[in-house]
C-alpha positions in Angstrom: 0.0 0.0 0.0 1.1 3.4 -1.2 2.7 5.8 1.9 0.5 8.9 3.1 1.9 11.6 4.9 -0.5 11.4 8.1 0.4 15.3 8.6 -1.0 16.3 5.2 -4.9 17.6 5.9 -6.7 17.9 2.6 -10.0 19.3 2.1 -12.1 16.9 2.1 -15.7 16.4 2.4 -16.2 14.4 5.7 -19.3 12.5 5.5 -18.1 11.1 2.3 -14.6 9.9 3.2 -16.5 8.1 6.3 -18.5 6.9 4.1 -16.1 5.2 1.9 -14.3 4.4 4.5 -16.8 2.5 6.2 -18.1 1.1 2.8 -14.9 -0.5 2.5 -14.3 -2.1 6.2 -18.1 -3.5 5.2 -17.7 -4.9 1.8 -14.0 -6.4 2.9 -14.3 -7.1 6.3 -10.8 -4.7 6.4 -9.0 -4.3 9.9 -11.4 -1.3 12.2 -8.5 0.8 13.8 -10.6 1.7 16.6 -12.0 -1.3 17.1 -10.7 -1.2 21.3 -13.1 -4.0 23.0 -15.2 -2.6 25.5 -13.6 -3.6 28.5 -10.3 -0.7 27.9 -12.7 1.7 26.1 -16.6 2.5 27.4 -16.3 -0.1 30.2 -13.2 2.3 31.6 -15.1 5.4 30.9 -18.5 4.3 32.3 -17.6 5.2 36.4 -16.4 9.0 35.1 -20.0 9.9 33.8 -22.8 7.2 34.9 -23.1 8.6 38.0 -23.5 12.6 36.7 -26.2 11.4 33.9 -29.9 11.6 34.4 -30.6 8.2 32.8 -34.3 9.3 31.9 -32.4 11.5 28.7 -31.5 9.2 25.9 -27.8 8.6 25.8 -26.3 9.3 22.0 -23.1 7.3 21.4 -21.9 10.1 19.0 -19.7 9.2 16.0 -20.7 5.3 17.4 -18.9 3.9 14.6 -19.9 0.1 14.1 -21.6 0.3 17.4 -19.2 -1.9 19.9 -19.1 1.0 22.4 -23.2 1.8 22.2 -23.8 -1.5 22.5 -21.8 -2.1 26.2 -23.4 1.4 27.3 -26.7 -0.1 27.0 -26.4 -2.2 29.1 -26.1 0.2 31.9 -29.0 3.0 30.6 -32.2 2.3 29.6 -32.4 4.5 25.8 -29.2 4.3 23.8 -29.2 6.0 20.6 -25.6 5.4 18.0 -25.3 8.1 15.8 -22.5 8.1 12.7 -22.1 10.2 9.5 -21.6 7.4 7.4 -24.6 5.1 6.2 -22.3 2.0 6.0 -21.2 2.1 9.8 -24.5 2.5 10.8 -25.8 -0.8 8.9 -22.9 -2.7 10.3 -23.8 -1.1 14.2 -27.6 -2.7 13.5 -26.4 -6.3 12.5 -23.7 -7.0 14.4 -24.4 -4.5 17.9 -28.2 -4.7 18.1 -30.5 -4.9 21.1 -33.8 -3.7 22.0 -33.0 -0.4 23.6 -30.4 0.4 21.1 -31.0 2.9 18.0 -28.8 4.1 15.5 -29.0 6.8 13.1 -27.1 8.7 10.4 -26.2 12.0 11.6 -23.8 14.5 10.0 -22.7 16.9 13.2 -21.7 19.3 10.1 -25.5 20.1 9.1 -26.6 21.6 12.4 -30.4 21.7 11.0 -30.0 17.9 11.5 -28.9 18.0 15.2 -31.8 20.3 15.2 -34.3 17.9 13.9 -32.9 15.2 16.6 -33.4 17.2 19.2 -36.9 18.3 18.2 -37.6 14.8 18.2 -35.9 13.5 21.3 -35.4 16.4 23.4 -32.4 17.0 25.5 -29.6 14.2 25.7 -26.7 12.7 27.1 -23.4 12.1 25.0 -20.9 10.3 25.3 -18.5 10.9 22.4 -15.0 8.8 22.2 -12.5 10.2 19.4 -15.2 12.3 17.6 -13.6 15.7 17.5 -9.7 15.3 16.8 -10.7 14.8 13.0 -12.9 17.5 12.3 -10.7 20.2 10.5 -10.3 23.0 13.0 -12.0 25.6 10.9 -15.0 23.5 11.0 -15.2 22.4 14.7 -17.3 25.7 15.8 -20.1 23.8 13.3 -19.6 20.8 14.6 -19.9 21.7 18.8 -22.5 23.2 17.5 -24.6 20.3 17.2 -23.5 18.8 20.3 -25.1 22.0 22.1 -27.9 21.6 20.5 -28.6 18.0 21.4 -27.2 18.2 24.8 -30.5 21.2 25.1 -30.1 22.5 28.9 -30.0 18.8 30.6 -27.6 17.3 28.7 -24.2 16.2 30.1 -21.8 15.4 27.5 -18.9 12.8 28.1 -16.0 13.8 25.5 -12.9 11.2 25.3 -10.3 13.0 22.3 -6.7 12.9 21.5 -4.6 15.1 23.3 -1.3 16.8 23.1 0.9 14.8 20.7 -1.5 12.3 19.8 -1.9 13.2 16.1 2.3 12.9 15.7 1.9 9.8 17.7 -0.4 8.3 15.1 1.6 9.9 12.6 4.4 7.2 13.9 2.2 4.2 13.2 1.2 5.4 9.7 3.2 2.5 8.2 0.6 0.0 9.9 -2.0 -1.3 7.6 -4.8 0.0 9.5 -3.9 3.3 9.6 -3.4 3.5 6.1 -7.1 2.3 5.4 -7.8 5.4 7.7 -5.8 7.9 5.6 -6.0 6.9 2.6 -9.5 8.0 2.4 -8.8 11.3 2.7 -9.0 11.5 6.8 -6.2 12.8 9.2 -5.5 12.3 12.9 -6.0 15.7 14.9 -5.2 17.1 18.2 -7.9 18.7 20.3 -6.0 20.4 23.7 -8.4 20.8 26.8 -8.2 24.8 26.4 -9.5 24.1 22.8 -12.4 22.6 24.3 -13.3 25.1 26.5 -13.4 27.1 24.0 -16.0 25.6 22.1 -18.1 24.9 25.8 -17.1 28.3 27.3 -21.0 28.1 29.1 -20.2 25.2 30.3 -18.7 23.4 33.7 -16.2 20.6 33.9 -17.5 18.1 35.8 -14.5 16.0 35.5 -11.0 15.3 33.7 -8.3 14.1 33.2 -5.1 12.3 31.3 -5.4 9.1 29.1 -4.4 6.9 26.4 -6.1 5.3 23.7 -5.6 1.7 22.5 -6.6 1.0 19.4 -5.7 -2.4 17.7 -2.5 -1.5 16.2 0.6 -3.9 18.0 3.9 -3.1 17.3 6.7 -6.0 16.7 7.5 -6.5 19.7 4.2 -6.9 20.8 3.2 -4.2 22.8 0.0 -2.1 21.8 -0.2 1.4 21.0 -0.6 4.0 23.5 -2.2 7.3 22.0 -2.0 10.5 24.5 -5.7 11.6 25.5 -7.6 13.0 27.8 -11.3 12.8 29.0 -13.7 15.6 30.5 -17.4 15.7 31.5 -19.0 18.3 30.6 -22.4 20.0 32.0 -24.1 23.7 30.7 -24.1 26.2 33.3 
């Protein structure tokens, strides 16, 4: 497979490079880089938030992906709703992470009138969103916190797991590994989000919680160790 500078950030239109993306992994059964099991991902994250959450909100699994993570969280809340830009990852979350107080929708945090229409729908929510942000280009990111104030409505608390400081060079490292390129070569890049970036985009909001992390997606080097991505976590709740 041809090399890709990791660092390069074309403009790309997002929902379509997911959805190529996720076309793919479906159609080829191709490695899922995220793919962490449950047990070092929402498992580990679940005695941060749980407790803060009013569990009579829905909870949206935002950016759910193929719906491993949605499907462990509901088991612990009684409405859990995966949401995903891409058409593809949202047909692989319903056959292979079903259950009967799980649904999953396409949702494209870029169109704000859709977030909108959710929330009409719904009303306020919980999210818990685990690498969602880091790839959204910065100039876009106002757009897409956008949405998640709009879902999160004034009850909402909002559970946000992203890459931190030196994660997107720490990918950058592993971009020889074949399930990064499948990543990449679609067009998407690695990011970093810092915790004064995200107060930023939640200035009226409180933090609940935080704190330093890694992620560990499936990627093992030689010697057999797994990767170890800087993050962070914080919970988040409007003021």
């Amino acid at each position: 497979m041809e090399k890709i500078n990791v660092a390069e950030r074309p403009q790309i239109d997002t929902a379509a490079a997911w959805q190529a993306y996720w076309e793919k992994t479906a159609k080829l059964s191709t490695p899922i880089l995220w793919n962490t099991p449950s047990e070092i991902a929402s498992e580990r994250d679940l005695p941060r938030f749980q407790h803060l959450m009013n569990p009579e909100l829905p909870l949206i699994d935002f950016a759910c992906g193929h719906g491993n993570q949605a499907y462990f969280l509901a088991q612990h809340f009684p409405r859990v709703m995966g949401v995903d830009v891409s058409a593809s990852a949202i047909e692989l979350a319903q056959a292979q992470y079903g259950a009967p107080n799980i649904e999953y929708r396409v949702l494209d945090a870029l169109k704000p009138e859709q977030a909108a229409a959710l929330h009409a729908e719904i009303g306020d929510s919980n999210i818990y969103m685990r690498t969602g942000f880091h790839h959204i280009c910065p100039e876009k990111r106002d757009t897409f916190a956008q949405s998640l104030h709009t879902l999160l409505g004034k009850q909402g608390i909002l559970y946000l797991f992203e890459l931190g400081d030196g994660g997107d060079e720490y990918v950058g490292s592993m971009v020889d590994r074949y399930e990064v390129q499948l990543v990449v070569q679609h067009g998407l890049r690695p990011g970093a989000i810092t915790q004064q970036e995200v107060a930023r985009y939640f200035a009226d909001y409180e933090v609940l919680d935080s704190g330093k992390d890694t992620l560990q997606p499936v990627v093992r080097f030689e010697n057999g160790e797994a990767a170890q991505i800087p993050a962070f976590y914080a919970v988040l709740r409007r003021k």
